[in-house]
N, C-alpha and C positions, 0 to 999 in steps of 0.2 A: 786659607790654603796657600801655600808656597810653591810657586812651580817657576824652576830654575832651566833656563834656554843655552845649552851648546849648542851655538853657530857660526858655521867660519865667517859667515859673509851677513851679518844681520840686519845691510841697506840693500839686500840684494830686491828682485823681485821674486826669488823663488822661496826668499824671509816672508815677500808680504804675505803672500800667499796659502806657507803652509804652517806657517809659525809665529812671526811677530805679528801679522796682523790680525791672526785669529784669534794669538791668545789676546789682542788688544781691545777684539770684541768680545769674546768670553768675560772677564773684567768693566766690560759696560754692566750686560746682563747679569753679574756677581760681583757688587763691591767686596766682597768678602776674600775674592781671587786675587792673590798677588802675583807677579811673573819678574824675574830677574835675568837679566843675560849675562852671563858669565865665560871668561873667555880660557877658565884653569876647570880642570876636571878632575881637581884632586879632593880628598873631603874634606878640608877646612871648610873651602868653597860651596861643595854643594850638599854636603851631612846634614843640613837643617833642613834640607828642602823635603817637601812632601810627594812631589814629582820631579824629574831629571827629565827634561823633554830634548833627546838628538835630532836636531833637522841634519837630514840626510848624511848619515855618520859615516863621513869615507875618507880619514885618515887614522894616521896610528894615536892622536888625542881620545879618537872617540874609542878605540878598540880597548885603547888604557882604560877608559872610564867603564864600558861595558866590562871589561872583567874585574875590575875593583869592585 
């Protein structure tokens, strides 16, 4: 499984916390999980992915992606 991360800030603490480092334990528990951070939200970029996961989506990058 493919699960691609738009984050502004992805050394943040609010990354460890609600996204990098959960999907980093998810991916313990599931070799199987892969997770990519990606910083374009167009679909070259994230068309393959099986999940699109926004941490906290508050500008106009994520509004783009959410209505594409």
């Amino acid at each position: 499984m493919e699960i691609v991360l738009l984050t502004t800030h992805p050394t943040s603490a609010c990354a460890f916390y609600r996204s990098v480092g959960v999907l980093q334990q998810l991916r313990k528990l599931d070799p199987t999980i892969n997770f990519r951070m990606s910083d374009s939200s167009n679909w070259a970029s994230i068309g393959n992915a099986d999940i699109v996961f926004l941490e906290r989506p508050q500008d106009e990058r994520f509004v783009k992606a959410i209505q594409d």
